[in-house]
C-alpha positions as CSV (number, residue, x, y, z in Angstrom):
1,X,6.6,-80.0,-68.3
2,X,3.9,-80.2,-71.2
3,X,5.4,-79.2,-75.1
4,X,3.0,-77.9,-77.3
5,X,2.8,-77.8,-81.1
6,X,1.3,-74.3,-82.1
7,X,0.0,-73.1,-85.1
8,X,-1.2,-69.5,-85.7
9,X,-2.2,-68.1,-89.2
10,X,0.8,-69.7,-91.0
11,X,3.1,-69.2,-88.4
12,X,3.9,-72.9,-86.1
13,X,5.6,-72.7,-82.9
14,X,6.2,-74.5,-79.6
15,X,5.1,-73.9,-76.6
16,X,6.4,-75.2,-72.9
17,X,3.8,-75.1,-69.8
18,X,4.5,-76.6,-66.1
19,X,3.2,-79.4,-65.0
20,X,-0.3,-77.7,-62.4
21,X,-0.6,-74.8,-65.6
22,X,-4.0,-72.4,-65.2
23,X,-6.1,-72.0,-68.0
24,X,-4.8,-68.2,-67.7
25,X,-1.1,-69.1,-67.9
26,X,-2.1,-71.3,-70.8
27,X,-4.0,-67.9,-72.6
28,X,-1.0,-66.0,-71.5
29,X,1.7,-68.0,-73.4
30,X,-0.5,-67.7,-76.0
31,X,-0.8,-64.1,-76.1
32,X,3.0,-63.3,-75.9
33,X,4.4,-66.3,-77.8
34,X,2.4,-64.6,-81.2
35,X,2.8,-61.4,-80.1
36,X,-1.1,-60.8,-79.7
37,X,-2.4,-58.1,-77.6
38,X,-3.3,-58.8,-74.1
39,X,-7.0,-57.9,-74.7
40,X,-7.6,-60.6,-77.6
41,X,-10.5,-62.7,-76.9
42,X,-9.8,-66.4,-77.2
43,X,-12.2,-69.1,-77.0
44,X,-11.2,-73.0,-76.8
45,X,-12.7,-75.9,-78.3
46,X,-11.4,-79.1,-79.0
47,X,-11.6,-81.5,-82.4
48,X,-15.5,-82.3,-81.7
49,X,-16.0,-78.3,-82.2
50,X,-17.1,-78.4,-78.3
51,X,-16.0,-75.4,-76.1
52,X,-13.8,-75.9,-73.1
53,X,-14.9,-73.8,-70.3
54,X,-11.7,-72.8,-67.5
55,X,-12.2,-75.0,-65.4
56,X,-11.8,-78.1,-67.3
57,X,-9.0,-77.8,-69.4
58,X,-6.6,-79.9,-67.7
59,X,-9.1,-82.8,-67.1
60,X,-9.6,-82.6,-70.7
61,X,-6.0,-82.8,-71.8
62,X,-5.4,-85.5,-68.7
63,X,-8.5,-87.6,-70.1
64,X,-7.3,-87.4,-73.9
65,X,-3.6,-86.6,-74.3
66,X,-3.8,-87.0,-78.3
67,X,-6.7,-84.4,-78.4
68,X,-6.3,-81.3,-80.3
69,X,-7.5,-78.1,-79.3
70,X,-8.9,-74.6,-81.1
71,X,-8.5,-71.5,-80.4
72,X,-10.5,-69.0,-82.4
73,X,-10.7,-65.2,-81.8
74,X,-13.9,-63.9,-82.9
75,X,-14.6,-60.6,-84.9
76,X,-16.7,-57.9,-82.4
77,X,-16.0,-60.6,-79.5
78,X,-19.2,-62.5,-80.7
79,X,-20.5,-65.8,-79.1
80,X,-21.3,-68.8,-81.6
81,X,-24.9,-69.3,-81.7
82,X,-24.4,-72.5,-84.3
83,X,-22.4,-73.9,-86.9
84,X,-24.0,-71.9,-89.5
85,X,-23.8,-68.5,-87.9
86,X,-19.9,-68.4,-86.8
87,X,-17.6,-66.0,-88.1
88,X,-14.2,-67.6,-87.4
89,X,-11.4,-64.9,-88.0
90,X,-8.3,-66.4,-86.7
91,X,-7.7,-70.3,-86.2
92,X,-4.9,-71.6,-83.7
93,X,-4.5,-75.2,-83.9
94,X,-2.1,-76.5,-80.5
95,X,-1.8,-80.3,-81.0
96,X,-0.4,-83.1,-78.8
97,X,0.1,-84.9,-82.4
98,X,0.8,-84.2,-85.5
99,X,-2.8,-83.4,-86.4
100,X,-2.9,-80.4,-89.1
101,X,-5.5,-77.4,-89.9
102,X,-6.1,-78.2,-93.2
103,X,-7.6,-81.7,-92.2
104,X,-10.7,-79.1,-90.1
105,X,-13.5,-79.0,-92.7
106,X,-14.4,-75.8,-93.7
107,X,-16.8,-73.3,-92.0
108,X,-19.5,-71.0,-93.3
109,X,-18.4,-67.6,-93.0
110,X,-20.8,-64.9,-92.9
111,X,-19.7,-61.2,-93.6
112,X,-20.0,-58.9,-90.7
113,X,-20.6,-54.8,-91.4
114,X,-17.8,-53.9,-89.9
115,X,-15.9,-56.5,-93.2
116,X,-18.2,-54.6,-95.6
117,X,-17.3,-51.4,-94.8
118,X,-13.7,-52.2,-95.1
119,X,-13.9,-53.5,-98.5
120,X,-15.8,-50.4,-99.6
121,X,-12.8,-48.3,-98.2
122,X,-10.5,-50.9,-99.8
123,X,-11.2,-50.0,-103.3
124,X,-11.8,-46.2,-102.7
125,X,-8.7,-46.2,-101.8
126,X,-7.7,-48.6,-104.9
127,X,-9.4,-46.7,-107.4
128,X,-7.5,-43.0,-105.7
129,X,-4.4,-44.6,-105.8
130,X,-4.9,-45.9,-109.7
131,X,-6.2,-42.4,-111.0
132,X,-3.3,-40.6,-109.6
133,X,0.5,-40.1,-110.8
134,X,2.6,-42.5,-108.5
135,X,-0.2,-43.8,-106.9
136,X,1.3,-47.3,-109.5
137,X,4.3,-47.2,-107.7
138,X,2.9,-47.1,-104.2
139,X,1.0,-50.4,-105.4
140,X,3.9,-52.0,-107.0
141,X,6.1,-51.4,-103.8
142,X,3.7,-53.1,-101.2
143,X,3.2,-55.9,-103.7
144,X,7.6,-56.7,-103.7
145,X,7.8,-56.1,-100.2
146,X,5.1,-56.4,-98.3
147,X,5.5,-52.6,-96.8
148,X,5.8,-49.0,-97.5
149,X,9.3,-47.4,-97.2
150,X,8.5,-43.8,-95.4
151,X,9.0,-42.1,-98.6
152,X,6.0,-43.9,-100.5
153,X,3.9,-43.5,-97.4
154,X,4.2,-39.9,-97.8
155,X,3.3,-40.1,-101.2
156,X,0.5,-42.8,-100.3
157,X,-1.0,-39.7,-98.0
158,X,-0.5,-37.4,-100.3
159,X,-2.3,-39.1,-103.0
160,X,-5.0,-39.8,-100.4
161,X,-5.8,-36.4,-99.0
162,X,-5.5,-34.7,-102.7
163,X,-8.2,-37.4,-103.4
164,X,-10.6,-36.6,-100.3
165,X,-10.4,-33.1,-101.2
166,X,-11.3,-33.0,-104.1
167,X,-14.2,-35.5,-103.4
168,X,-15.3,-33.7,-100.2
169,X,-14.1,-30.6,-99.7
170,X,-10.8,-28.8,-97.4
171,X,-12.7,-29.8,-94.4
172,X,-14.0,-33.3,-94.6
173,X,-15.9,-35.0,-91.7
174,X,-14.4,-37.2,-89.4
175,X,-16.0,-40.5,-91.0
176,X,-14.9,-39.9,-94.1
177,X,-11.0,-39.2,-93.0
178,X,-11.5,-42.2,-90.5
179,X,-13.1,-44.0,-94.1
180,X,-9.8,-43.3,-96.1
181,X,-7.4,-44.5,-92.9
182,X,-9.8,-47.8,-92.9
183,X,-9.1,-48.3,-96.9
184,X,-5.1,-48.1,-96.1
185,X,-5.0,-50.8,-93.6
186,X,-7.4,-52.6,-95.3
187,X,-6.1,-52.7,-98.9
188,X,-2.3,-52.7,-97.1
189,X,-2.6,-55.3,-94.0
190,X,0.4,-55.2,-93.0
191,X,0.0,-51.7,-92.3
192,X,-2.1,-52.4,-89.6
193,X,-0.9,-51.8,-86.3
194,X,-1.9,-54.8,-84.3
195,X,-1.9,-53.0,-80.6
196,X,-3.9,-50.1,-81.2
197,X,-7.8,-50.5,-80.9
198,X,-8.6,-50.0,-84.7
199,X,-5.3,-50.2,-86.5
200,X,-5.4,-47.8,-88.1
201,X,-5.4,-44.5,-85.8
202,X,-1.4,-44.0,-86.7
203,X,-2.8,-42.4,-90.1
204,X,-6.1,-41.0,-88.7
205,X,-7.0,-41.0,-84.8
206,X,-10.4,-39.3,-84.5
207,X,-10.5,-39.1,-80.3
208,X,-7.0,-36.4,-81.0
209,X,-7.3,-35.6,-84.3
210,X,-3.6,-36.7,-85.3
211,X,-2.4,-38.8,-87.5
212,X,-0.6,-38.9,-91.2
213,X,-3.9,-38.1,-93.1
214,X,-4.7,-35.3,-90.6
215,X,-1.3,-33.7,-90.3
216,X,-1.3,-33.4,-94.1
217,X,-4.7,-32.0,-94.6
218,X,-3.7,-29.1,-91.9
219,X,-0.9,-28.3,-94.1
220,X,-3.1,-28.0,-97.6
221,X,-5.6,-26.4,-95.4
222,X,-2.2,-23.9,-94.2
223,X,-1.5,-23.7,-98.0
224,X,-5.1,-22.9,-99.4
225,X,-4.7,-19.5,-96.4
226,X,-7.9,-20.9,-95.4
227,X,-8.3,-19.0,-92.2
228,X,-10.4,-21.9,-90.2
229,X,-10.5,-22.1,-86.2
230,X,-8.9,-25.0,-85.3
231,X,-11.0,-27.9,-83.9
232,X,-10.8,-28.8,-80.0
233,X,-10.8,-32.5,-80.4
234,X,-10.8,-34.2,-76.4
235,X,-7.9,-35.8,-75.6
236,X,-8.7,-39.4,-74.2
237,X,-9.4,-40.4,-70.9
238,X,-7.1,-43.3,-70.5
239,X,-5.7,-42.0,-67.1
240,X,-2.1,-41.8,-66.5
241,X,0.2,-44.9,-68.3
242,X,3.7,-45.7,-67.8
243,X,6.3,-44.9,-65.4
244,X,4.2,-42.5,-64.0
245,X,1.1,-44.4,-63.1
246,X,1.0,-45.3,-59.5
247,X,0.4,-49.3,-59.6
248,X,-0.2,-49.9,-56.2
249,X,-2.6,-49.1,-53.4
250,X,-1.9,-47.5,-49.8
251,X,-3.8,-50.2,-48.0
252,X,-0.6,-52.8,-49.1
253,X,1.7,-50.6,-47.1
254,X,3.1,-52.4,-43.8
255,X,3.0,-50.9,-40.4
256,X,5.8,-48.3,-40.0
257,X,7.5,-49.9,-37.1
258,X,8.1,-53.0,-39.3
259,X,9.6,-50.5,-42.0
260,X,11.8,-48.9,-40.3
261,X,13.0,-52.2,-38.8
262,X,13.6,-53.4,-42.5
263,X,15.1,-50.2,-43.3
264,X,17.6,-49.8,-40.7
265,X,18.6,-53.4,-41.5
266,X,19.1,-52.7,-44.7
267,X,21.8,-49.7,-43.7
268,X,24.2,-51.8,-41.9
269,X,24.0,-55.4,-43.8
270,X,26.1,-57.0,-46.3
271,X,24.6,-59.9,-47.0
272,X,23.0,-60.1,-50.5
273,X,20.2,-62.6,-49.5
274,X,19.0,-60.9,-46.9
275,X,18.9,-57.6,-48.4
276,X,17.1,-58.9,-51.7
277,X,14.7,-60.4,-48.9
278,X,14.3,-56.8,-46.8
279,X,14.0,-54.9,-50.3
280,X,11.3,-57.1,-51.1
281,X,9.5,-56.6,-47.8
282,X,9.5,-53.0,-48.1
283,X,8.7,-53.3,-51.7
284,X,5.5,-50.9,-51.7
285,X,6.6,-48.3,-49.3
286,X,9.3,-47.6,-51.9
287,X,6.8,-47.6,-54.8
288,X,5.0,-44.9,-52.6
289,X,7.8,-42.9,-51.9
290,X,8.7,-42.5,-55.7
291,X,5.4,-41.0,-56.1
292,X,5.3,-38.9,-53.1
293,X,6.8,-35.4,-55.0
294,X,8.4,-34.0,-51.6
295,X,10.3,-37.5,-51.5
296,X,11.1,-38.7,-54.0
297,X,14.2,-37.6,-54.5
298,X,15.7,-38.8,-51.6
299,X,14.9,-42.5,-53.0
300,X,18.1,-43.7,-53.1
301,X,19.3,-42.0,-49.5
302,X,16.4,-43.8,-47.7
303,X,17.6,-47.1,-50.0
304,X,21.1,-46.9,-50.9
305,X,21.6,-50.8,-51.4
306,X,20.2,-49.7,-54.8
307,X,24.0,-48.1,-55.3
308,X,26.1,-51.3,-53.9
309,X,23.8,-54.5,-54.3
310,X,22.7,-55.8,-58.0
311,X,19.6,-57.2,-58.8
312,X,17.5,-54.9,-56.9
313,X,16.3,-53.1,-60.1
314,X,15.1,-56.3,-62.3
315,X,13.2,-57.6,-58.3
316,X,11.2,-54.5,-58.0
317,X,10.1,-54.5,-61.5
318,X,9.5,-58.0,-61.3
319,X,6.9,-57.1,-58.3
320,X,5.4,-54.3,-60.1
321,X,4.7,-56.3,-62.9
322,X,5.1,-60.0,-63.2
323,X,8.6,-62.6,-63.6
324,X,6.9,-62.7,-67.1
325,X,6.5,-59.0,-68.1
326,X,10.0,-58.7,-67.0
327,X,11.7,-61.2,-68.9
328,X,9.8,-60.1,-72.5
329,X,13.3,-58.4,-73.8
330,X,15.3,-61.0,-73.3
331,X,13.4,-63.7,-74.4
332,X,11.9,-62.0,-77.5
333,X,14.6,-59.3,-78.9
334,X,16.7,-62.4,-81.0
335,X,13.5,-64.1,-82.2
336,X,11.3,-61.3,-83.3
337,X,12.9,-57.9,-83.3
338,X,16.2,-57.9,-83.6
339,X,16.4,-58.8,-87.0
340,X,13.7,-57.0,-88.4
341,X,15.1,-53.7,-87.0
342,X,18.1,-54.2,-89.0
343,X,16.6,-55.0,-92.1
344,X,14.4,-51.9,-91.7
345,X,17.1,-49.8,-91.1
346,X,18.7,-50.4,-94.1
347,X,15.9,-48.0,-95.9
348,X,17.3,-45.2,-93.9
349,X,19.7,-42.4,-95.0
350,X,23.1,-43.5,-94.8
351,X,25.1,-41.4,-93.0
352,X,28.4,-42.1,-91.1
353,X,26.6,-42.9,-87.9
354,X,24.1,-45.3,-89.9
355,X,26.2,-46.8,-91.8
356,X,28.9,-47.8,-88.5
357,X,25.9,-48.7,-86.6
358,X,24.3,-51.2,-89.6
359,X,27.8,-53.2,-89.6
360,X,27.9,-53.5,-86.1
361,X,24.6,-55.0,-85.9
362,X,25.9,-57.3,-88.6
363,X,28.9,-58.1,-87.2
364,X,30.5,-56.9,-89.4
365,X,33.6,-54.8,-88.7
366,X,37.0,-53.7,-90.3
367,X,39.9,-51.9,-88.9
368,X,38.0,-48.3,-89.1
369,X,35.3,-49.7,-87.5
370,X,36.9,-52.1,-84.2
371,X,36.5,-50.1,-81.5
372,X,32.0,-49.5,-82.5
373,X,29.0,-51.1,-80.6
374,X,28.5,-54.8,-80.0
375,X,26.1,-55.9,-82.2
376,X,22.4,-55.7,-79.3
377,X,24.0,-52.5,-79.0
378,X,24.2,-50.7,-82.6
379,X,20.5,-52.3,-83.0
380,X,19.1,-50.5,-80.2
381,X,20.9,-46.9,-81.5
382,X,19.4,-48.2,-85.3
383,X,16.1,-48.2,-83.5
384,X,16.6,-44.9,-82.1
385,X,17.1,-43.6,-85.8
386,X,14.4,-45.6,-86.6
387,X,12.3,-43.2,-83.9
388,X,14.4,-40.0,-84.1
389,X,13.2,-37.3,-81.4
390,X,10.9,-34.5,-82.2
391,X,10.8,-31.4,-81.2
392,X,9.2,-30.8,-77.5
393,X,8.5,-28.4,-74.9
394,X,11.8,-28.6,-72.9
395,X,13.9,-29.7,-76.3
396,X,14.7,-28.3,-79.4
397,X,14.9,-30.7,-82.7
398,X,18.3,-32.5,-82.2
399,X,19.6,-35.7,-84.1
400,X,19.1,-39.2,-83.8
401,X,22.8,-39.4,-83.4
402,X,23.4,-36.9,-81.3
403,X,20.2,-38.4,-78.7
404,X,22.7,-41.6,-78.3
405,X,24.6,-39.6,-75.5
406,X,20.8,-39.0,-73.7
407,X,20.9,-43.2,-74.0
408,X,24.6,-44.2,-73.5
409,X,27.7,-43.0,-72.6
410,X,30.9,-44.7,-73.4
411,X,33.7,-44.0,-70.6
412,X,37.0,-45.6,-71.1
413,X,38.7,-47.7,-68.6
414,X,40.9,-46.1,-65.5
415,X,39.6,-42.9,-66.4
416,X,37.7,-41.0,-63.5
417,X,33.9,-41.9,-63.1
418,X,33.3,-39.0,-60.4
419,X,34.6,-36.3,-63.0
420,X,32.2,-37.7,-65.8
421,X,29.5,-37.4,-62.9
422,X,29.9,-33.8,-61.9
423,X,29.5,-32.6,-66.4
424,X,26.5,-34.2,-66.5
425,X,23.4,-32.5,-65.9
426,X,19.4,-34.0,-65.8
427,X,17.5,-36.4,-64.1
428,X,16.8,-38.8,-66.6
429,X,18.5,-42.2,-66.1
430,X,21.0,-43.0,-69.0
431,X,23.5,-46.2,-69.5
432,X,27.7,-45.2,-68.5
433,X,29.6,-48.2,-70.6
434,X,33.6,-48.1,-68.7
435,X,35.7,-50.9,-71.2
436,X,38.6,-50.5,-73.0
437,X,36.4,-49.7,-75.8
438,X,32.9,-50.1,-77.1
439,X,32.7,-53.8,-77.9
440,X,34.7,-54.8,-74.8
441,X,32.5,-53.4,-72.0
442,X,33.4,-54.5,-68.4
443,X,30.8,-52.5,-66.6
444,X,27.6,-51.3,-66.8
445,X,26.2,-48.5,-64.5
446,X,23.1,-46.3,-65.1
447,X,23.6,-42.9,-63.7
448,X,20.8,-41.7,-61.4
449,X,21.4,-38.1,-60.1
450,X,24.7,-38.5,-59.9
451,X,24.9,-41.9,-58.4
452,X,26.1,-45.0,-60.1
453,X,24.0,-47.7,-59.7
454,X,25.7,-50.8,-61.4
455,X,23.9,-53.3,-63.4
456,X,23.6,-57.0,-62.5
457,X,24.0,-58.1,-66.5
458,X,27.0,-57.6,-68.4
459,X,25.8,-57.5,-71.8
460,X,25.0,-54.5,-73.6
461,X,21.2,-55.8,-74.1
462,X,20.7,-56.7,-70.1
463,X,22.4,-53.4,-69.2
464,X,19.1,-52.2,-71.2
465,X,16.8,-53.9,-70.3
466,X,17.6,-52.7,-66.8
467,X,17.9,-49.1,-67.9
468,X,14.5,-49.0,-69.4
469,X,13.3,-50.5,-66.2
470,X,14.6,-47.9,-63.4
471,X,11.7,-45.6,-65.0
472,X,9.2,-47.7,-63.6
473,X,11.1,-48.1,-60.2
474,X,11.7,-44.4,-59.6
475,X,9.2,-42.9,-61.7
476,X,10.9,-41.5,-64.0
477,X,10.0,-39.6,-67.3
478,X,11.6,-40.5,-70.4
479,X,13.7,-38.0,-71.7
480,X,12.0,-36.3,-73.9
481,X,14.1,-37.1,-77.0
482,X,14.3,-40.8,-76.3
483,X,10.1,-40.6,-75.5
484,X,8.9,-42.3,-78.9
485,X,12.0,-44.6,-78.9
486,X,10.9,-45.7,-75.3
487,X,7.7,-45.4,-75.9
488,X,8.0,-48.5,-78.9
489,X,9.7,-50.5,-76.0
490,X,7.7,-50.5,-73.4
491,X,4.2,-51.1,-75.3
492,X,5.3,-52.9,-78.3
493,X,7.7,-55.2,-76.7
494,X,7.1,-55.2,-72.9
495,X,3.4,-55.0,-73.6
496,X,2.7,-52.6,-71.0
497,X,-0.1,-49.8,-70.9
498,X,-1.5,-50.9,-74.2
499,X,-4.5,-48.9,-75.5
500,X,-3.4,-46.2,-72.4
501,X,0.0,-44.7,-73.8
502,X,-0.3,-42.3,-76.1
503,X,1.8,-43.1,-79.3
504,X,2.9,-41.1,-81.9
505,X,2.0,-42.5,-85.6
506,X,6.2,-43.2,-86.3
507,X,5.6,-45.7,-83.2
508,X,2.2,-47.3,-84.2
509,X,3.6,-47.4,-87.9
510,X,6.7,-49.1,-87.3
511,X,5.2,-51.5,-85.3
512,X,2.9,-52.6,-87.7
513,X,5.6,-53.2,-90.5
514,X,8.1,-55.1,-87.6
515,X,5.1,-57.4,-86.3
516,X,3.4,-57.9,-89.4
C-alpha cells in the first residue's frame, strides 16, 4: 500500500494506491479524489521539471522514494515546447515528503486568446452590472459568499440581457450571447460548472439554444410582440447517454447452450455463492435482454433471483461500469456533498416540508418532528427541492414535495406489502421503506413492476445508491419528475455520461456552486 500527500489548488489530500498500481489507476485516483472530470489532461513531471512517460512511473518512484512529482493540466491541451513558452494552469504537487509548492520557483506564464477573451467579457460584464440598479448588490453578494442565491442570479440575467439589448439589438448573435455567458463565469468563477465542456453553457448553450441568458431574451422578445420565427438550433449528436445506452456488444454473448445451462441452474439453487457466480456468467445476455423491447419486461421472470438473492443489483452495475464507479456514493456523499447540500438548502423557501427535512439532515429533532427521515435521507429529499421537477410531456408541474412519493415510500411495519403493490401504478423503480417509522427502517425494497426486490444495504443512503442503480440494470427511464434530480447524481457524482447527458441549467448551476 503506497500513501500519498496531495495537493491541488489549495486543497491537500491523501491518497492510498496498491502495491503493482498502473499509471492509469494512479490518473484515476486523481481524477475522482478532486473531483476533476474524466477528460482532464494530466501531464507528470517530477522536481527536475522532467516529464514521466507511462511506462516508467513506478521505476521512478522505486528508484527515488523521496521524489516529488507534478502534475500540471495544460490550457487547450498544449505540449511544453520550453521553459519559457509554458502556460501552467493548474499545479498538483503529490509528495513522498513533506516537500511544499511554494518552494517550485515561479514560471513564465504567457496569456493564451482564449484568457484574453475572457477578460474582455469579464469587465463587460463588470461595467453592465455597475451601470445598472442592483447590479451593486449582485457584486456585493458573490463577494460575502462566494455564490449567487437563485434570486440574484435572476437579477444577474436580467441585468445582463437588458444590457445586450440595448447594446445589440432584440436579436443578438450567438457570439455575443456566448460573450456575455463567458463574462459571468469569468468575473464569478465559482459559477463555472466544472463538467460541462465550456462552463458556462448552463447560462448560454449555443449547440440548443438554452440556457438562463436565452430563456430570458425569448421572454423580452415575447414581451416586445416581436413576431420572429423561432430559430431551429441542432440538437447535439452525443448519441444516447444513461440508462438507456446499450454498453455492451453482441459478440460478448456466450453460446446459448451454456445460457440456458446457467439459467436453469439459477431456477432451482439456493446457494448465494453460486448464484452471484451464474449471475455473473450470464451477465451480458441479461444486459441484452433489457434492451431487447419485446423482452424486456419479462427480465425478472427469466431471472427471478433478482427478487430473493441481494447483491445482484450493486454486481451487475459493478460489471457495467467498474468496482470504482460503483462505490463513488458511498465514498464521496459525507466528504463532498452532503454537507454542502444542506447548507444550500437553507436559501430555499421554508415551508413545512423544508423546514422538517433541514432538521433531519441536522439531526436535529423534537417531539413534532421524531418519527421524520434519517439524516442521508432528508438530504437526498433537500436535493430533490434543490432540483424540483418541471413540467414534461407525460407530467404536469407537481411539487418537489409531493415528487418524494415518485422516490420513496414509507410503509409501516406488519402492514400488508401486496395491498401497497396492487395501488401503485408505473414502471419507474422507487424505494418502499417498512419500519416502525421513518428513522427506524428495517427494510429496504425497490418496487419493480410490482415485484419487491429487496436491498442488500440497510441504510437509507445504500438503499439509494442501489435504487439509482436498477436504471442502469434494467434500463430504465427516470421518472420524469425525478429526471434533473437523477440527472445531478448520475453525472455530477457517479461521473457517468459526462459531456453526453443532456442537463438542464438548474443541474449544471448547482453543481458549479456545490463543487466550487
Amino acid at each position: 500500500m503506497l500513501l500519498i500527500k496531495v495537493r491541488y489548488q489549495d486543497s491537500r489530500k491523501f491518497i492510498k494506491l496498491q502495491d503493482g498500481f498502473t499509471f492509469a489507476d494512479f490518473l484515476n485516483e486523481v481524477h475522482s479524489r478532486f473531483c476533476l472530470p474524466p477528460e482532464t489532461n494530466l501531464h507528470v513531471y517530477d522536481d527536475t521539471e522532467t516529464e514521466i512517460d507511462e511506462d516508467i512511473l513506478q521505476d521512478v518512484l522505486n528508484a527515488r522514494p523521496n521524489t516529488s512529482l507534478i502534475i500540471v493540466r495544460r490550457e487547450n491541451e498544449e505540449i511544453l515546447s520550453d521553459a519559457t513558452s509554458s502556460s501552467w494552469t493548474d499545479i498538483l504537487s503529490l509528495s513522498h515528503s513533506s516537500y511544499e509548492l511554494d518552494q517550485m520557483p515561479e514560471r513564465p506564464y504567457k496569456k493564451s486568446k482564449t484568457e484574453d477573451a475572457g477578460a474582455e467579457a469579464k469587465e463587460m460584464v463588470r461595467s453592465a452590472l455597475k451601470q445598472t440598479s442592483g447590479g451593486d448588490a449582485v457584486l456585493a453578494e458573490y463577494s460575502s459568499k462566494n455564490t449567487l442565491s437563485s434570486e440574484m442570479r435572476r437579477v444577474l440575467v436580467n441585468i445582463l440581457v437588458g444590457h445586450m439589448v440595448e447594446m445589440h439589438g432584440r436579436i443578438p448573435t450567438r457570439n455575443q450571447k456566448e460573450n456575455y455567458a463567458l463574462g459571468v463565469v469569468t468575473l464569478f468563477p465559482s459559477l463555472k460548472d466544472p463538467f460541462s465542456k465550456k462552463g458556462y453553457e448552463h447560462f448560454y448553450d449555443a449547440d440548443s439554444g438554452t440556457g438562463y441568458i436565452a430563456w430570458r431574451l425569448k421572454t423580452v422578445q415575447r414581451n416586445a410582440k416581436k413576431r420572429n420565427k423561432p430559430s431551429i438550433s441542432k440538437r447535439s449528436e452525443t448519441g444516447l447517454s444513461g440508462p438507456s445506452w446499450n454498453r455492451c456488444s453482441n459478440s460478448e454473448q456466450q453460446d446459448e447452450d451454456t445460457l440456458r445451462e446457467a439459467i436453469a441452474f439459477l431456477s432451482h439453487s439456493t446457494d448465494e455463492a453460486d448464484i452471484l457466480l451464474k449471475m455473473r456468467e450470464t451477465f451480458h445476455y441479461r444486459h441484452m435482454l433489457v434492451h431487447d423491447p419485446n423482452k424486456t419486461t419479462d427480465i425478472l421472470k427469466t431471472f427471478p433471483t433478482f427478487l430473493n438473492t441481494k447483491g445482484l443489483l450493486n454486481q451487475d452495475f459493478s460489471l457495467l461500469f467498474s468496482p470504482e464507479t460503483s462505490s463513488k456514493l458511498l465514498e464521496m456523499w459525507d466528504t463532498t456533498f452532503k454537507a454542502k447540500i444542506i447548507e444550500e438548502a437553507i436559501g430555499l423557501t421554508l415551508t413545512a416540508v423544508v423546514r422538517s427535512l433541514l432538521l433531519s439532515a441536522n439531526n436535529q429533532r423534537d417531539s413534532e418532528h421524531c418519527s421524520d427521515w434519517d439524516s442521508d435521507m432528508a438530504t437526498l429529499l433537500l436535493l430533490l427541492h434543490l432540483l424540483p421537477p418541471s413540467p414534461g410531456k407525460k407530467v404536469s408541474k407537481i411539487s418537489a414535495s409531493d415528487a418524494i412519493n415518485r422516490l420513496v415510500v414509507y410503509q409501516k411495519s406488519r402492514t400488508s406489502l401486496e395491498r401497497h403493490l396492487q395501488q401503485r401504478e408505473g414502471r419507474q423503480p422507487y424505494l418502499l421503506a417498512v419500519g416502525r417509522n421513518r428513522n427506524q427502517i428495517e427494510h429496504f425494497y425497490i418496487v419493480l413492476d410490482k415485484n419487491l426486490i429487496p436491498c442488500q444495504s440497510d441504510t437509507s443512503l445504500g438503499a439509494f445508491d442501489e435504487l439509482f442503480k436498477a436504471h442502469f440494470v434494467f434500463n430504465l427511464a427516470y421518472d420524469e419528475a425525478l429526471l434533473h434530480f437523477f440527472t445531478f447524481i448520475q453525472t455530477t457524482i457517479y461521473m457517468i455520461d459526462v459531456g453526453k447527458t443532456k442537463e438542464s441549467p438548474r443541474v449544471k448551476e448547482l453543481r458549479a456552486k456545490l463543487l466550487n
